[in-house]
C-alpha positions as CSV (number, residue, x, y, z in Angstrom):
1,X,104.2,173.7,-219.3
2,X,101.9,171.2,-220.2
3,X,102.0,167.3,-218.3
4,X,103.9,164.9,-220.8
5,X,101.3,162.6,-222.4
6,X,103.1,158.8,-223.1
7,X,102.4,155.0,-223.2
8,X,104.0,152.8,-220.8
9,X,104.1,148.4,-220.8
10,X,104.6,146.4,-218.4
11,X,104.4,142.5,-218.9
12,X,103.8,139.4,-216.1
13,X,104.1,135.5,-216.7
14,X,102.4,132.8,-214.9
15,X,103.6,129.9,-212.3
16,X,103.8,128.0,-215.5
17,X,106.2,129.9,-217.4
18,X,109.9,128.0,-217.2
19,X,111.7,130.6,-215.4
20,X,108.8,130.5,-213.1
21,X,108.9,127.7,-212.5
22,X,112.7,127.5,-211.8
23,X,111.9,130.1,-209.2
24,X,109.2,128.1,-207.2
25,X,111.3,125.4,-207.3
26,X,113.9,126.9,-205.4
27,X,112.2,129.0,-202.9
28,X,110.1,125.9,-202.1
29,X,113.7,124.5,-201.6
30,X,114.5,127.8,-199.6
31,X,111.1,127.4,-197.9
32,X,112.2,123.8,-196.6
33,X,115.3,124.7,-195.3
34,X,114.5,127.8,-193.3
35,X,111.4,125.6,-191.9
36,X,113.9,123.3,-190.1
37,X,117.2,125.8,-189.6
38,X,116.4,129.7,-189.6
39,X,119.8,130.1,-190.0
40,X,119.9,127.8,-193.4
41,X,122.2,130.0,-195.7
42,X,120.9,129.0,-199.1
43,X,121.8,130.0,-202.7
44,X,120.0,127.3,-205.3
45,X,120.0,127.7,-208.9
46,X,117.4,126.0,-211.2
47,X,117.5,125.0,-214.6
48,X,114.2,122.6,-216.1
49,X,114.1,121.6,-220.0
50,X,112.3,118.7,-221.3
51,X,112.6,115.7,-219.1
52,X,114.8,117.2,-216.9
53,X,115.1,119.6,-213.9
54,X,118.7,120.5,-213.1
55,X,119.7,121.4,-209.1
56,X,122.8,123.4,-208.4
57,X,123.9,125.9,-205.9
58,X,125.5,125.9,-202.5
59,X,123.5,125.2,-199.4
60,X,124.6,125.1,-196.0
61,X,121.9,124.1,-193.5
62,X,121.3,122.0,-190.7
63,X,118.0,120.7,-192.5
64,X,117.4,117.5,-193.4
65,X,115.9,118.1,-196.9
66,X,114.9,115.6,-200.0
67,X,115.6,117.9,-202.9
68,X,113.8,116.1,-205.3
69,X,111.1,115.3,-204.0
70,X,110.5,119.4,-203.2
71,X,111.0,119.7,-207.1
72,X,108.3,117.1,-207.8
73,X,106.4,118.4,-205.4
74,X,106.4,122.1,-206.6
75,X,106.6,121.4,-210.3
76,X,102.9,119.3,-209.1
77,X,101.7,122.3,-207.3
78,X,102.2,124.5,-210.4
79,X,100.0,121.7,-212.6
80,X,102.2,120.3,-215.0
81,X,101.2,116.9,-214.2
82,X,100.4,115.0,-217.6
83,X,102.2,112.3,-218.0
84,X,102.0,112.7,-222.0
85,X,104.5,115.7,-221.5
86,X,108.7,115.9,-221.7
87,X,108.0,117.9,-218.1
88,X,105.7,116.4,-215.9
89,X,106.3,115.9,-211.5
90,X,106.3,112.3,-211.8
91,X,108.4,111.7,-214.6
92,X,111.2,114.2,-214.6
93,X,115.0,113.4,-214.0
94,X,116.3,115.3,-211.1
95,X,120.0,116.2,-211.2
96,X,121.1,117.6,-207.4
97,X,124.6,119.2,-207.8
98,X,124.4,121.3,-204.7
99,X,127.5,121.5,-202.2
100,X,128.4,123.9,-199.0
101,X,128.5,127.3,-199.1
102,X,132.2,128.6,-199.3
103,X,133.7,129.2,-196.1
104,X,135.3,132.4,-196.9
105,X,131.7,133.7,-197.5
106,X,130.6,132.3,-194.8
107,X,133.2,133.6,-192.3
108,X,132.1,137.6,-193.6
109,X,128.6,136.9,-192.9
110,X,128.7,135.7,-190.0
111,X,131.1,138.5,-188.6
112,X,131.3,141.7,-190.4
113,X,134.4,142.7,-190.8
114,X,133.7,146.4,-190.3
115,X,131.9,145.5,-187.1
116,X,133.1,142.1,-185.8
117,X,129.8,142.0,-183.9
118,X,127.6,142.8,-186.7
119,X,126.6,140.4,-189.7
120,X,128.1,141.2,-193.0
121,X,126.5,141.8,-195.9
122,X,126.4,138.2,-198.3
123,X,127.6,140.1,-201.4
124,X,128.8,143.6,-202.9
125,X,125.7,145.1,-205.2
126,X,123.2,147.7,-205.4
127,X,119.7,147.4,-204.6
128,X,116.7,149.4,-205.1
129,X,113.2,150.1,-204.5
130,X,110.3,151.5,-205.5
131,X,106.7,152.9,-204.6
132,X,104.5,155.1,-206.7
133,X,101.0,156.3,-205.4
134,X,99.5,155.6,-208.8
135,X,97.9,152.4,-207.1
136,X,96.2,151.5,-203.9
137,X,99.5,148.6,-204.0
138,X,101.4,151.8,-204.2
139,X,103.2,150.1,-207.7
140,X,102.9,151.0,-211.1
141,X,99.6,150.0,-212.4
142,X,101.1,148.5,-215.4
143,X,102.1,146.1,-213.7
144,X,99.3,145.7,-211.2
145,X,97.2,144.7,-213.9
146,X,99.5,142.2,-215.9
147,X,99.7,140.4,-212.7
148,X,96.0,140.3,-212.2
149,X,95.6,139.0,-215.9
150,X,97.9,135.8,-215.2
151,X,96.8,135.1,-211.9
152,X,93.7,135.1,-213.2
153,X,94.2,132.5,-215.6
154,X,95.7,130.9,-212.8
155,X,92.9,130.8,-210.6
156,X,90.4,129.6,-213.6
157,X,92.7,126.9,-214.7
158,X,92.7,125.8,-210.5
159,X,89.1,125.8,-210.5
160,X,88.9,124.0,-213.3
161,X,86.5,126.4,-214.8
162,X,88.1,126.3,-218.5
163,X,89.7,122.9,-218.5
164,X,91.5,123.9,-221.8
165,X,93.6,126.0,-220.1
166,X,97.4,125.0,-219.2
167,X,100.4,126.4,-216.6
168,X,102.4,128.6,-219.2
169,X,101.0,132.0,-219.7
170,X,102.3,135.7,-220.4
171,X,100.3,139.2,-220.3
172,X,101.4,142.8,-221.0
173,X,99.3,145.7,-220.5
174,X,100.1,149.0,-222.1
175,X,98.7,152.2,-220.3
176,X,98.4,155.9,-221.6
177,X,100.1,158.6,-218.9
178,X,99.6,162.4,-218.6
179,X,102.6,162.9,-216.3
180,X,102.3,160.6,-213.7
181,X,98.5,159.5,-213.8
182,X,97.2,156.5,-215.7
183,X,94.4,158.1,-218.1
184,X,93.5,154.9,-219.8
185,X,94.3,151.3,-220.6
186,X,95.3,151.2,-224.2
187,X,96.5,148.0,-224.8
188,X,96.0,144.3,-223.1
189,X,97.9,141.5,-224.8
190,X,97.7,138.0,-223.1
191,X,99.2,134.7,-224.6
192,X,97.8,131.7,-222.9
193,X,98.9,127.4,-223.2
194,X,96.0,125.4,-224.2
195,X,95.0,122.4,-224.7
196,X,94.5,121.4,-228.7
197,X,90.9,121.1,-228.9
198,X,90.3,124.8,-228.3
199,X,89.6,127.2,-230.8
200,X,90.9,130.9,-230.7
201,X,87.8,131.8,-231.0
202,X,87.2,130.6,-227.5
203,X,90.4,131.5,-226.0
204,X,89.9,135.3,-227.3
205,X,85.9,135.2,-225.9
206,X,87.4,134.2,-222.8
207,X,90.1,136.9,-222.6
208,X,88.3,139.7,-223.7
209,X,84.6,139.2,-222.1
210,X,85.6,137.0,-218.7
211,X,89.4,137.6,-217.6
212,X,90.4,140.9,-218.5
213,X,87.2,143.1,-217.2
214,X,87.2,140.5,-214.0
215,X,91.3,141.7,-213.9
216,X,91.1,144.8,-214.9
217,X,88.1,146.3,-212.7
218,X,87.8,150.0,-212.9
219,X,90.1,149.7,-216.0
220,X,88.7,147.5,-218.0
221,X,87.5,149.1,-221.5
222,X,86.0,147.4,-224.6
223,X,87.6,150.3,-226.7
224,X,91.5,148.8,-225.6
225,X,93.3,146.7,-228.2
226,X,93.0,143.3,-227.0
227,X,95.8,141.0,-228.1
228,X,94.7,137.3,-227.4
229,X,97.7,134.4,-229.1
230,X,99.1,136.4,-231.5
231,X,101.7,133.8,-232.6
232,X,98.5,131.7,-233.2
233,X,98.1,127.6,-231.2
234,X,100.1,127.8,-227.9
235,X,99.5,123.7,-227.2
236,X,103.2,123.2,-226.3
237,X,104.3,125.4,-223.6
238,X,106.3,124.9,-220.5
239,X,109.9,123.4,-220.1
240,X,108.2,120.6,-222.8
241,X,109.0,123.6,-225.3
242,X,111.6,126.0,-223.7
243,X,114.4,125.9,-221.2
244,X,113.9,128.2,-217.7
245,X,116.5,128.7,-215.7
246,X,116.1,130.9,-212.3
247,X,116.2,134.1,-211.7
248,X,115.7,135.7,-215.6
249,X,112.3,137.6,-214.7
250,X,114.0,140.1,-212.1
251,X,111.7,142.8,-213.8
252,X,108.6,141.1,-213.7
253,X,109.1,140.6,-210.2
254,X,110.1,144.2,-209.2
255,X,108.3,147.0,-211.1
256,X,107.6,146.0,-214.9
257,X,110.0,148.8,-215.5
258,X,108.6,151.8,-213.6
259,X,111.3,151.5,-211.4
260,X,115.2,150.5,-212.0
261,X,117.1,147.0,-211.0
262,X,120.4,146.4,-208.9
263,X,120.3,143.4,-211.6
264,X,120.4,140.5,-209.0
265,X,117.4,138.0,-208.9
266,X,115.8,137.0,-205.8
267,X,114.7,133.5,-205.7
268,X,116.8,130.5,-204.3
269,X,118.6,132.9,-201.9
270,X,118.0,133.4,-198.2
271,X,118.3,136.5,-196.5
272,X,121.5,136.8,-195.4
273,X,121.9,137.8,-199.9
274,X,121.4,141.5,-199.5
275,X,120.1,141.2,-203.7
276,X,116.8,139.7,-202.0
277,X,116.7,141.2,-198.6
278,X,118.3,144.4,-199.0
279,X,116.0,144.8,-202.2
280,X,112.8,144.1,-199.9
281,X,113.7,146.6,-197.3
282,X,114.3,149.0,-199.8
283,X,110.7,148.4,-200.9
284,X,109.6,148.7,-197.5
285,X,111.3,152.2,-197.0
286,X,110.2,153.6,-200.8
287,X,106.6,152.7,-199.4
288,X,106.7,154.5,-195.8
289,X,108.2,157.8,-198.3
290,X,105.3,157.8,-200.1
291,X,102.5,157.2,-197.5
292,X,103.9,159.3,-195.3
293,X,103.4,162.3,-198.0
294,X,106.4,162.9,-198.7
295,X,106.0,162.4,-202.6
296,X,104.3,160.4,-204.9
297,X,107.1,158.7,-206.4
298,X,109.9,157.2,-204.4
299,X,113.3,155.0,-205.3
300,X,115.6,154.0,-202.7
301,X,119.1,152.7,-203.6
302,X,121.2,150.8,-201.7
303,X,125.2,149.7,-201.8
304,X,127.1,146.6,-200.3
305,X,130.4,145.4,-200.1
306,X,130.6,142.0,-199.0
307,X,131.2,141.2,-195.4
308,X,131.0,144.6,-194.2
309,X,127.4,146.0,-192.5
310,X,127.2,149.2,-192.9
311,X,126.3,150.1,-196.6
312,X,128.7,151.9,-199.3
313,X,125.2,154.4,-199.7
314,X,121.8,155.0,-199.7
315,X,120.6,157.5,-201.8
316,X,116.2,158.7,-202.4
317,X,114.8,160.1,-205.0
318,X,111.5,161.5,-205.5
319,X,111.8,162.9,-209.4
320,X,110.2,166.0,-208.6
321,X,106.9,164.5,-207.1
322,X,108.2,166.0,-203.1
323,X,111.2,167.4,-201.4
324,X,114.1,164.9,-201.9
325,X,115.7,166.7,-198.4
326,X,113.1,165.7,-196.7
327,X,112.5,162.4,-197.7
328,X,116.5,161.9,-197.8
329,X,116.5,163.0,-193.9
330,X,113.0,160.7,-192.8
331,X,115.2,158.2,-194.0
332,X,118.2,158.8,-192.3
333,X,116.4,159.2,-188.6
334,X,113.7,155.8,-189.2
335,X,115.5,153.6,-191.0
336,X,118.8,151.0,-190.9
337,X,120.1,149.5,-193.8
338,X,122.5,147.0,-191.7
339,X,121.9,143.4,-192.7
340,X,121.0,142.3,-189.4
341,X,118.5,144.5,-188.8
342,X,116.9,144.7,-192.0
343,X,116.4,140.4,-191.2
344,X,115.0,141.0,-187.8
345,X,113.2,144.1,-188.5
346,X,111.2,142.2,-191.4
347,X,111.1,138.7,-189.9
348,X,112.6,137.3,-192.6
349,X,114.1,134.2,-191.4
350,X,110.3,132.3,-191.6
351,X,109.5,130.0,-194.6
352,X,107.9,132.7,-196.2
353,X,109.5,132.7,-199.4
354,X,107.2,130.3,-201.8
355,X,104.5,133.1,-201.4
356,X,106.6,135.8,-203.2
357,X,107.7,133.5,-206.3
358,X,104.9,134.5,-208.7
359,X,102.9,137.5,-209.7
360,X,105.9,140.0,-208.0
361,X,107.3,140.1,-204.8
362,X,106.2,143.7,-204.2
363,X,102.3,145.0,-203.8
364,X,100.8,141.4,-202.5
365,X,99.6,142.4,-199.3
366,X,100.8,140.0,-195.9
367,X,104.5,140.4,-197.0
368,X,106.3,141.5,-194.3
369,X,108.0,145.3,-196.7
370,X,104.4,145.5,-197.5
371,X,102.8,146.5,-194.3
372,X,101.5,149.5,-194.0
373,X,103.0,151.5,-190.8
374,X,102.7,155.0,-190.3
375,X,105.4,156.9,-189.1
376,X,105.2,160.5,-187.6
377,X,107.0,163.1,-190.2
């Protein structure tokens, strides 16, 4: 029987989009935290709109922290910075409604209470991950390439090389299949803030002959459908125009699609939330699947209960791409889902957690679930 032939999209935003930037705002809070207590337990929410930047959550941390200024701080590393904005570092209104994390939580993770010696896990859930050979970041290249398309515009409007461009920015790049190989790009759509002086003429001359075969490498081709603005001038973007709240691109920052979602968002939590750190180590083990040959497709899924250690399951699949006994069994002998070890086995109580915000938390290489380590089959 013949390979299935299809088309499959996966989009990115930048560091400027309002989620995103709820989400750097938090893990730089996150980042603060664990810099002065390892043991911070930290679960920050984020909402920005206009004038105003909204913190809420529960924190518990020895720590001595100035919330705001971390906001202003981040919200200035991103670049929105012009003071003839609703949302700029200097001139927002910080509301900090953040109090201690419940003590009943608290009390679970600190002793499991299937394992009074262990750490519980901070919540019930499921978890997954992913890894696909398609790419040399083992993710699907979908993906891969939408997030080279906005950090590149990132990267340009750092440099200052096109001064017209601004923070808030989304791509989406649409690739034909035969099976599971990428055959050709099809389709590259990329909306872009700007400042109003700008024609589209020179935002699409940009786009199409600079960014995307710089992004794309290998895959660039002039025969694609380029995309560039479709909605026309993009001069208001950011929180100025729209309201970001945290944690609302939890497919962006997994696998654009390719792979499925526990549904819980990762940034603002520490690692003691097995939504962020049991999803990383599930990453970590769908990687060491695939590069140790035992497919070419791998998704790990992982249960919780909270306060208890040991998981309700962990369950591999390799849809047909290698020998799902196998792979079920290499797990089983390498690999311990327990909270505890999962923290100490990644390192994950460093301020690390800034670096993952934007442009996905899997396939960036120095992240601890994305080392490569080669394991004896």
């Amino acid at each position: 029987m013949s390979e299935q032939t299809y088309t499959f999209t996966s989009e990115s935003v930048s560091e400027g989009h309002p989620d995103k930037v709820c989400d750097y705002i938090a893990d730089s809070i996150l980042d603060a935290c664990l810099a002065q207590d390892p043991h911070s337990h930290v679960a920050c929410e984020v909402l920005c709109k206009d004038s105003h930047v909204v913190l809420a959550g529960e924190i518990t941390t020895n720590a001595k922290v100035d919330y705001e200024a971390i906001a202003r701080q981040a919200i200035r590393e991103i670049g929105y910075t012009d003071p003839s904005e609703p949302f700029n570092a200097d001139g927002v209104k910080v509301t900090v409604l953040i109090s201690q994390q419940s003590g009943e939580i608290n009390a679970g993770v600190e002793q499991a209470t299937d394992d009074q010696k262990e750490q519980g896990a901070g919540d019930q859930g499921i978890m997954f991950g992913y890894a696909t050979a398609e790419s040399a970041e083992l993710m699907p290249l979908t993906l891969v390439l939408a997030h080279r398309l906005t950090k590149g515009l990132a990267e340009d409007r750092h440099g200052g090389n096109y001064r017209w461009l601004r923070p808030d920015a989304k791509s989406q790049v649409s690739i034909v299949y035969n099976g599971n190989v990428p055959v050709r790009v099809s389709s590259v759509l990329v909306s872009t803030q700007h400042a109003r002086d700008v024609s589209q003429a020179e935002i699409r001359d940009y786009v199409v002959n600079v960014l995307a075969p710089r992004a794309l490498g290998e895959w660039f081709t002039p025969d694609a459908e380029f995309i560039v603005n479709p909605s026309g001038s993009f001069a208001l973007g950011g929180p100025s125009a729209d309201c970001g709240v945290t944690g609302r691109k939890i497919i962006v920052d997994s696998y654009g699609g390719a792979g499925r979602h526990g549904g819980g968002a990762f940034s603002g939590k520490d690692p003691s939330k097995v939504d962020r750190s049991g999803a990383y180590y599930c990453r970590y083990v769908a990687r060491r699947i695939v590069q140790a040959g035992l497919a070419q497709r791998a998704e790990v899924q992982v249960s919780y209960a909270i306060g208890r250690a040991k998981p309700m399951s962990v369950k591999v699949d390799t849809f047909g791409t290698g020998d799902p006994a196998k792979a079920e069994q290499f797990v089983t002998d390498n690999f311990d889902f327990r909270p505890a070890n999962i923290v100490a086995e990644l390192d994950l109580l460093k301020p690390l957690y800034k670096s993952t915000t934007n442009y996905g938390h899997f396939g960036k290489a120095g992240l601890p679930w994305e080392k490569p380590v080669p394991v004896a089959v």
